[in-house]
ZAMARGU-4260 file (C-alpha; in steps of 0.2 Angstrom, whole numbers, plus 5000, padded with zeros to 4 digits):
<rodrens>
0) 4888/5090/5072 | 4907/5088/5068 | 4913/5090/5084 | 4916/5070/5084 | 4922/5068/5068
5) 4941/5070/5059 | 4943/5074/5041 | 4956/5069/5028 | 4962/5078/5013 | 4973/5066/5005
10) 4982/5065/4987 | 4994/5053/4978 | 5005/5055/4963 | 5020/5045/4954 | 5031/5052/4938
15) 5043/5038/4928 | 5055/5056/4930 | 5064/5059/4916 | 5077/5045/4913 | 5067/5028/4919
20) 5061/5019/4903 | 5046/5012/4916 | 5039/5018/4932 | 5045/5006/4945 | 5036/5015/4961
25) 5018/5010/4968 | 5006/5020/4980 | 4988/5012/4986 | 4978/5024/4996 | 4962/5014/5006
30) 4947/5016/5018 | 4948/5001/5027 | 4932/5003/5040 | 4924/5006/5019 | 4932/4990/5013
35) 4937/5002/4999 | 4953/5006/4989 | 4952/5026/4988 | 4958/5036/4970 | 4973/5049/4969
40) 4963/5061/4978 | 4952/5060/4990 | 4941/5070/5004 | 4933/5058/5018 | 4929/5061/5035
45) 4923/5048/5050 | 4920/5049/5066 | 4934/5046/5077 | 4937/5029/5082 | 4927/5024/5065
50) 4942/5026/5055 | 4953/5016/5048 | 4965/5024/5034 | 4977/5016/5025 | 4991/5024/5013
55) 5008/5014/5009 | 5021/5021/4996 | 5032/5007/4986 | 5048/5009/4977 | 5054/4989/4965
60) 5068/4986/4959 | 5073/4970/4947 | 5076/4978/4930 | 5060/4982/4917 | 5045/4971/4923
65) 5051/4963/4940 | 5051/4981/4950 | 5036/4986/4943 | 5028/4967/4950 | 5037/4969/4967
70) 5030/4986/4973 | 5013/4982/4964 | 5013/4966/4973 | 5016/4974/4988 | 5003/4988/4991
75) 4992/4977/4985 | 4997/4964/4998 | 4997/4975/5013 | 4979/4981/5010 | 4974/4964/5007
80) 4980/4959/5024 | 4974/4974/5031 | 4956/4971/5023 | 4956/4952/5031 | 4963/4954/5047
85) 4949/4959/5062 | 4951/4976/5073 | 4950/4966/5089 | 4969/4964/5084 | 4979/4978/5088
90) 4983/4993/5074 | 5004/4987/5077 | 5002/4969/5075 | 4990/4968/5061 | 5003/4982/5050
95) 5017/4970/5054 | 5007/4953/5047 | 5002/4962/5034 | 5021/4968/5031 | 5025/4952/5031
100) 5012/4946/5022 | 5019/4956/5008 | 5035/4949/5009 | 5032/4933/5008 | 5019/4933/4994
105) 5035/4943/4984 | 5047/4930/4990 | 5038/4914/4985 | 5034/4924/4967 | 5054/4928/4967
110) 5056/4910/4969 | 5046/4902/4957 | 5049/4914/4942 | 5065/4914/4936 | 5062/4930/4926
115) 5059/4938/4944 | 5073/4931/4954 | 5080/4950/4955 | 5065/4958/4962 | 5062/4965/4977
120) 5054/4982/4984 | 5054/4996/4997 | 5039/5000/5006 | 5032/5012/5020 | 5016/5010/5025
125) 5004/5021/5036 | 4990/5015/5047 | 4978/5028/5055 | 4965/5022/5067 | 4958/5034/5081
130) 4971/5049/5084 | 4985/5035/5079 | 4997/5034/5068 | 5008/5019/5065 | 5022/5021/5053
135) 5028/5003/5046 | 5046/5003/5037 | 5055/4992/5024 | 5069/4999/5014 | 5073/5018/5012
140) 5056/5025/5006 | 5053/5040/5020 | 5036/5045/5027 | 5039/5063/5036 | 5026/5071/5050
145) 5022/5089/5045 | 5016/5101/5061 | 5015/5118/5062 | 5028/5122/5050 | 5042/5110/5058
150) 5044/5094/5047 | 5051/5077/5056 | 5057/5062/5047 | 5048/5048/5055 | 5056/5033/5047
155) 5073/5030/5046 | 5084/5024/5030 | 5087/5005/5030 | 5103/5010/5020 | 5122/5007/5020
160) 5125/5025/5019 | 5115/5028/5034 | 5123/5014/5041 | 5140/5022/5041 | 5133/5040/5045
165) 5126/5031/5062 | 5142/5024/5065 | 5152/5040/5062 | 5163/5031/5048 | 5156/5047/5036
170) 5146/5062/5040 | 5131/5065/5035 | 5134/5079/5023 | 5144/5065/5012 | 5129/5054/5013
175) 5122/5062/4997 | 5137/5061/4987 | 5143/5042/4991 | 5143/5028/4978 | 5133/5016/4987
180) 5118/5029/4992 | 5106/5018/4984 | 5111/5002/4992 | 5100/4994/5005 | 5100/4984/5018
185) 5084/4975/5017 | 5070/4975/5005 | 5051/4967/5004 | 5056/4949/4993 | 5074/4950/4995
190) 5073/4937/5009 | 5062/4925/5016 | 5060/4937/5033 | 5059/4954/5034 | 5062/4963/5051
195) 5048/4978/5050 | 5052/4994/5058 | 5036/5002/5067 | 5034/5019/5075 | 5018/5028/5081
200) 5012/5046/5085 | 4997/5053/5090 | 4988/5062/5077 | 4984/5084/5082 | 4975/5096/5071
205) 4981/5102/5056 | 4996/5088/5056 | 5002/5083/5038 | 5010/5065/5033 | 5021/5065/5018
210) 5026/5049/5011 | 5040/5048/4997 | 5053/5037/4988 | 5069/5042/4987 | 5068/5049/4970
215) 5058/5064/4978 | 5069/5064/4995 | 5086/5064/4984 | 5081/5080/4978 | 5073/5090/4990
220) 5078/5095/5007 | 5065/5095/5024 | 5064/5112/5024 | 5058/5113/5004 | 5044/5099/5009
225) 5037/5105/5022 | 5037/5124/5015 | 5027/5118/4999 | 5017/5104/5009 | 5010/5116/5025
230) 5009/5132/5007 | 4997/5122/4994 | 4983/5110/4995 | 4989/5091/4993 | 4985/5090/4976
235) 4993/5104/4972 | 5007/5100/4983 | 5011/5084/4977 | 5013/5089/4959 | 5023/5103/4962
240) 5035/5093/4972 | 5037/5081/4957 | 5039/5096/4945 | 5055/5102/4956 | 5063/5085/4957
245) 5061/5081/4939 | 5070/5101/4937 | 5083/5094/4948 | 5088/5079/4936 | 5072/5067/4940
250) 5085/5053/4936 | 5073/5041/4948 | 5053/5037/4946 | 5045/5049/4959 | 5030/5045/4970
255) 5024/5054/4986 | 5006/5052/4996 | 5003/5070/5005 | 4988/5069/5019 | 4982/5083/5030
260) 4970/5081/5044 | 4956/5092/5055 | 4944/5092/5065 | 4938/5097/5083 | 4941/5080/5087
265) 4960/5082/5085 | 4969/5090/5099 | 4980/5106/5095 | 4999/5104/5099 | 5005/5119/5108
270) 5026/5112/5111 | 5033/5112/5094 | 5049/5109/5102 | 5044/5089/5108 | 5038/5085/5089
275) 5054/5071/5091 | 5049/5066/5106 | 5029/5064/5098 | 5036/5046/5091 | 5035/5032/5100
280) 5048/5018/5092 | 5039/5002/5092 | 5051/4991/5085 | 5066/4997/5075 | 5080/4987/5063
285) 5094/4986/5067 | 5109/4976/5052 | 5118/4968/5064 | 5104/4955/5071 | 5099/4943/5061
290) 5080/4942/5057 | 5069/4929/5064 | 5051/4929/5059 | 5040/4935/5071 | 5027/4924/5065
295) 5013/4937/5064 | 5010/4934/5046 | 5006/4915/5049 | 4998/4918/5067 | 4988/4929/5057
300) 4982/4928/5041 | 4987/4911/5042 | 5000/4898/5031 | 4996/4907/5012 | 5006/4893/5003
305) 4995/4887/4988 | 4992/4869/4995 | 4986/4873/5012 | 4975/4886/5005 | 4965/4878/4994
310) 4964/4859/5000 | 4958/4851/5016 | 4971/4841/5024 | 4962/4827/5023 | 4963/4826/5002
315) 4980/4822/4996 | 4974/4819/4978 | 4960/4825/4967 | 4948/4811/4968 | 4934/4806/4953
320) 4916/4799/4959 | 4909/4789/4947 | 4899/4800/4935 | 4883/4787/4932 | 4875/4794/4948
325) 4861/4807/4949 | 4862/4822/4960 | 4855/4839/4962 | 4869/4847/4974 | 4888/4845/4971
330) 4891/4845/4989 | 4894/4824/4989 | 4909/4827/4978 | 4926/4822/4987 | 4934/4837/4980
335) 4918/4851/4984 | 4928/4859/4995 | 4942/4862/4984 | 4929/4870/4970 | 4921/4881/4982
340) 4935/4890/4990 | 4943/4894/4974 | 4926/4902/4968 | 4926/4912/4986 | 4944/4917/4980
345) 4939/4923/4963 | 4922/4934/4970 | 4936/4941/4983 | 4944/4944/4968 | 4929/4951/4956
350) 4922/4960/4972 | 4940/4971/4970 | 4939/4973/4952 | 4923/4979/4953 | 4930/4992/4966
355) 4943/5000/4954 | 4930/5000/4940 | 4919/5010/4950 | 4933/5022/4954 | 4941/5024/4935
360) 4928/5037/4925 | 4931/5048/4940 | 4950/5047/4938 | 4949/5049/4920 | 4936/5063/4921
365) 4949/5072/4934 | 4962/5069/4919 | 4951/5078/4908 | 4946/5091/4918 | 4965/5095/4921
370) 4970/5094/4902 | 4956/5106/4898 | 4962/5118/4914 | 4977/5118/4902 | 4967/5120/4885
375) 4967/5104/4878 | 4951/5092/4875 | 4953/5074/4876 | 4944/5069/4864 | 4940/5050/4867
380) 4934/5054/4883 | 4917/5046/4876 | 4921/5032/4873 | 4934/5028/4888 | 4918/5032/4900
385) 4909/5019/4891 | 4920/5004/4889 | 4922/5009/4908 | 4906/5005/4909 | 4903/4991/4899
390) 4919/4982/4909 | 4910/4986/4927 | 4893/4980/4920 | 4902/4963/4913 | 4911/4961/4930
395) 4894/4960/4938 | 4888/4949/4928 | 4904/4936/4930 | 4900/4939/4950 | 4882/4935/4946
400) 4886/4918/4939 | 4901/4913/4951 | 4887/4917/4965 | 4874/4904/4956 | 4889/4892/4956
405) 4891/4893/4973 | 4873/4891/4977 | 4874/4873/4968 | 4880/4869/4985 | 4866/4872/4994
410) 4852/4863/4983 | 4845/4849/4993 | 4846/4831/4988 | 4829/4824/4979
</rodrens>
């Protein structure tokens, strides 16, 4: 039966354009009721009230390596977060801490690497749960909510040239033409605090979700994104957007996530004319407050400093123990505590590896597959698939052995 069920037709795609000499821009698409990062395209359906989707759009800046670092660290931060933090919390809060998570993980890295001290990032991220949408905001990146062929920006520009529009200083014809265009008013890492701008809908049939940077928004109007969003399949879609704004001048790496939903689960919506009045502001920024923490992050997730992360309060130094006595567990070490929760970290961390490993040959054979729909072979395809392989199979193993580690701890004492 799918009479309880919603399905997701969802794809992902970023271009370095044409005059970038890197691709600055990150997406991450995940199923977080799965524990599972999700590849560039992807069909997946839940019942309603199971699902937990998860897709976040990310635009860096910091010059040849630092804006690629900043928006990678973000998504990856956000779903993190997200992956950690337990439903009993509600969809808003746990986007915001996770938000904020992100920022702070970029801040303290801006901090301590000199190399970095420019970086910093955009971000909009989306969290579906049920039939509800929650829109999260950081910058200028733009997600738009597509229904029955009437498009409707639900974020709104955290930029100076908005700024002035809002205030009447210029209109908003100009907006696209002025110098500053580009410059905005906050960014994930730029500060210590972040205020996130959150909004939320309700999801109906056949809705679309379009999220972008601004080097696809800069070169396409509304009405051209939702007529080639609500025409073609995402996949489809998504490349055809970026063929059009790399035409246009592609002077800016492009990256957009395109989702469309179904399901008799969904309601239809039968007032086009209320789709502004659909979203529901939750929390909005506004330039002329000053940001306070909101302390969701820490509430949360918890302090992620280094020292409070990995050692109990009670251990101010590494300690030694004499190394003359016999044991069979390393539990009686001063310091066990310290060991272990790095080797939790580190299966967290293989447990993810393993994740993308197991997505990659599917990627690569869907790059085949396209290069051959355009009559070219890739001739290494062979081999990739197995050093694919090989690297999944030697992750296992490394998780095998950090498992045994761990399990030193629980050998009882002869």
């Amino acid at each position: 039966m799918s009479n309880n069920l919603i399905f997701s037709n969802v794809a992902g795609c970023t271009d370095v354009g044409l005059s970038r000499a890197n691709n600055e821009d990150a997406f991450i698409m995940a199923d977080l009721s799965m524990g599972r990062t999700l590849p560039d395209t992807f069909h997946i359906s839940h019942r309603l009230g199971e699902n937990s989707l998860l897709l976040v759009v990310s635009d860096g800046v910091g010059g040849a390596n630092g804006g690629e670092i900043a928006s990678e660290l973000t998504v990856l931060a956000i779903k993190d977060a997200l992956m950690k933090l337990p439903r009993e919390i509600s969809p808003y809060d746990r986007l915001v801490a996770a938000v904020e998570e992100a920022n702070h993980i970029v801040w303290s890295e801006r901090k301590n690497n000199t190399a970095l001290k420019n970086m910093a990032a955009t971000v909009t991220a989306v969290l579906i749960e049920g039939n509800e949408v929650y829109v999260a905001e950081v910058g200028d990146s733009r997600a738009y909510l597509i229904r029955k062929n009437n498009i409707k920006q639900v974020t709104t520009d955290q930029s100076f040239v908005n700024y002035l529009v809002q205030q009447g200083v210029i209109k908003p014809e100009q907006a696209a033409r002025h110098p500053r265009k580009n410059v905005v008013l906050q960014s994930i890492g730029n500060k210590d605090a972040v205020k996130v701008a959150v909004s939320m809908f309700q999801l109906k049939a056949h809705d679309a979700l379009l999220l972008c940077t601004d080097g696809l928004s800069n070169y396409l109007r509304s009405d051209e994104l939702c007529q080639i969003s609500s025409s073609l399949s995402p996949e489809n879609a998504c490349w055809r957007l970026v063929q059009i704004a790399k035409e246009r001048g592609g002077q800016d790496n492009i990256t957009l996530i395109l989702a469309k939903f179904h399901g008799d689960s969904l309601t239809n919506e039968t007032h086009v004319e209320r789709l502004t009045k659909a979203l529901k502001p939750l929390s909005v920024f506004d330039p002329e407050e000053e940001i306070e923490k909101s302390h969701k992050r820490t509430q949360f997730l918890g302090n992620a400093s280094r020292a409070n992360m990995l050692y109990n309060p009670g251990i101010t130094n590494f300690q030694s123990i004499p190394s003359s006595i016999p044991t069979n567990t390393l539990s009686e070490f001063p310091n066990a505590s310290i060991i272990k929760h790095e080797c939790k970290m580190l299966l967290e961390y293989l447990d993810y590896c393993e994740q993308v490993l197991t997505l990659q040959p599917d990627q690569v054979q869907q790059a085949a597959t396209w290069l051959e729909s355009n009559g070219k072979h890739y001739v290494k395809l062979k081999d990739v698939m197995t050093e694919l392989q090989n690297s999944l199979e030697n992750i296992v193993k490394v998780k095998e052995s950090v498992s045994k580690f761990l399990s030193e701890w629980e050998v009882p004492k002869k």
